[in-house]
Structures are given as structure tokens and as C-alpha cells.
C-alpha positions in Angstrom: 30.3 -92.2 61.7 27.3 -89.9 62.0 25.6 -88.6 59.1 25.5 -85.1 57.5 21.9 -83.5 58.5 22.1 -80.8 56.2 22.9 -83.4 52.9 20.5 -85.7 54.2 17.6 -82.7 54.3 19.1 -82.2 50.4 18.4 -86.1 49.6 14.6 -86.0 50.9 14.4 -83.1 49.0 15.0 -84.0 45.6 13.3 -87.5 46.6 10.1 -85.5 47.6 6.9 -87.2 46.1 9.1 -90.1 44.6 7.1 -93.1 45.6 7.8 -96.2 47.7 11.0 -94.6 49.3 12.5 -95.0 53.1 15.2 -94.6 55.0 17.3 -96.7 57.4 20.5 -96.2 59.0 23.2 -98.0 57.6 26.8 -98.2 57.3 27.6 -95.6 60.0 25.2 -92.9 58.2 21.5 -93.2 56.5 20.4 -94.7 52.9 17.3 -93.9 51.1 16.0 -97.1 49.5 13.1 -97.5 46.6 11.2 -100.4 46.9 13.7 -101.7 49.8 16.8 -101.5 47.7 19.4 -99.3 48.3 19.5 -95.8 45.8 21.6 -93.5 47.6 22.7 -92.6 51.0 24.8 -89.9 53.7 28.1 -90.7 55.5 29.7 -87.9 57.0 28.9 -85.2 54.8 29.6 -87.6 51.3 27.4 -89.1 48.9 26.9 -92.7 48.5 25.5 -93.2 44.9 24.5 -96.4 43.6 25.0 -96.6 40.3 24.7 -100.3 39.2 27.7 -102.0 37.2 26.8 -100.7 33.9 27.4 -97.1 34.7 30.4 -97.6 37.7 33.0 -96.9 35.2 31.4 -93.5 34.1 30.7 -92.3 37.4 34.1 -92.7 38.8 35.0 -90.5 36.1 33.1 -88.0 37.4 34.7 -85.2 39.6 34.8 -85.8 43.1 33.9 -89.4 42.6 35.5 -92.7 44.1 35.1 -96.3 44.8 33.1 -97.0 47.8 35.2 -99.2 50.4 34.2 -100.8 53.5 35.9 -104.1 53.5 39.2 -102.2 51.8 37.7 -104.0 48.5 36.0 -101.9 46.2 32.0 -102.2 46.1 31.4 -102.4 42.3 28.6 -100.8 41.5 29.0 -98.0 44.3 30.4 -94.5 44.1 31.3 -92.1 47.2 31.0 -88.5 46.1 32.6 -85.6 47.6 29.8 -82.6 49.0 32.2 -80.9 46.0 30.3 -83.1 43.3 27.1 -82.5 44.7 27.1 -78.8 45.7 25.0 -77.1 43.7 21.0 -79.1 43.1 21.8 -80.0 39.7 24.6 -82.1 40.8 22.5 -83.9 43.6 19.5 -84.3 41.0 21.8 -86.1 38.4 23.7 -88.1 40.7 19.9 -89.2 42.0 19.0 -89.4 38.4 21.9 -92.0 38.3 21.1 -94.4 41.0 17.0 -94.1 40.0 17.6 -95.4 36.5 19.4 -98.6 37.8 17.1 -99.4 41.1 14.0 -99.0 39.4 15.0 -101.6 37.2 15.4 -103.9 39.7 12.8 -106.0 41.8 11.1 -105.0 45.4 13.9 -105.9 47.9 
């Protein structure tokens, strides 16, 4: 599955000047890692958040948001959001906001 250009061009945006980011295409679209771990990425036109496991109950809550599936198994820790949950900037900052407080807790991958 390709990616969405447009939500990609949204994600580098709000990323800009964040440091020891890149990108690499992944599951059938392209993730933006800190440090080499994954922090959010594009499939289609949806939003892959990763939210670590503290928070993946709260952020399903959230509208638009749902368990990320590849395997048919739910990836704990993952959320898929809808471009509906991220339409406006301040959606897209806080779901970044999300994924930035767990990965830069972690080590370099």
C-alpha cells in the first residue's frame, strides 16, 4: 500500500528541527523514527502512532483511533488514526506529542 504524500509532507512538518529523526519505508507506507526507533508513520492516508503501552488504552479512546493489525493480532502499544483524528495541526501535533513522550524515553535503536 502506498503512502499518503500530502500526510507525510504534514509529519515532516511538525517534526521540522526535531533532532536525530529519519525515515524509512515500512509496512507498505513510510515511518519517521527518533534515534532509529519507530515514533510515527503514513499508510494510505492514516496515521500510525506509537504510543507505548502505558498510554495504548487512552489513545484508542481517542476518536478516530484503533488497534494497529498486521498479523490480525493487535500491536500493543500502536494506534492507527483516521486523517479524521488528525485533520486540523493540533490534532497531528498531539498525536506526535504522544509517540515523542514514549520514544524519547527509550534507548538509540
Amino acid at each position: 500500500m502506498a503512502y499518503d504524500e500530502a500526510v507525510a509532507a504534514r509529519v515532516r512538518q511538525a517534526l521540522r528541527g526535531k533532532e536525530g529523526l529519519t525515515e524509512k519505508k515500512m509496512f507498505g507506507g513510510i515511518a519517521f523514527l527518533l534515534e532509529g526507533n519507530m515514533l510515527v508513520g503514513v499508510m494510505g492516508a492514516r496515521l500510525l502512532v506509537r504510543t507505548g503501552p502505558q498510554e495504548h488504552a487512552a489513545a484508542l479512546k481517542r476518536p478516530h483511533a484503533g488497534p494497529m493489525t498486521f498479523t490480525g493480532k493487535p500491536m500493543r502499544g500502536f494506534v492507527v488514526v483516521e486523517p479524521a483524528g488528525f485533520a486540523n495541526g493540533q490534532d497531528l501535533r498531539s498525536w506526535i506529542s504522544l509517540a515523542l513522550g514514549y520514544v524519547r524515553e527509550l534507548p538509540p535503536g
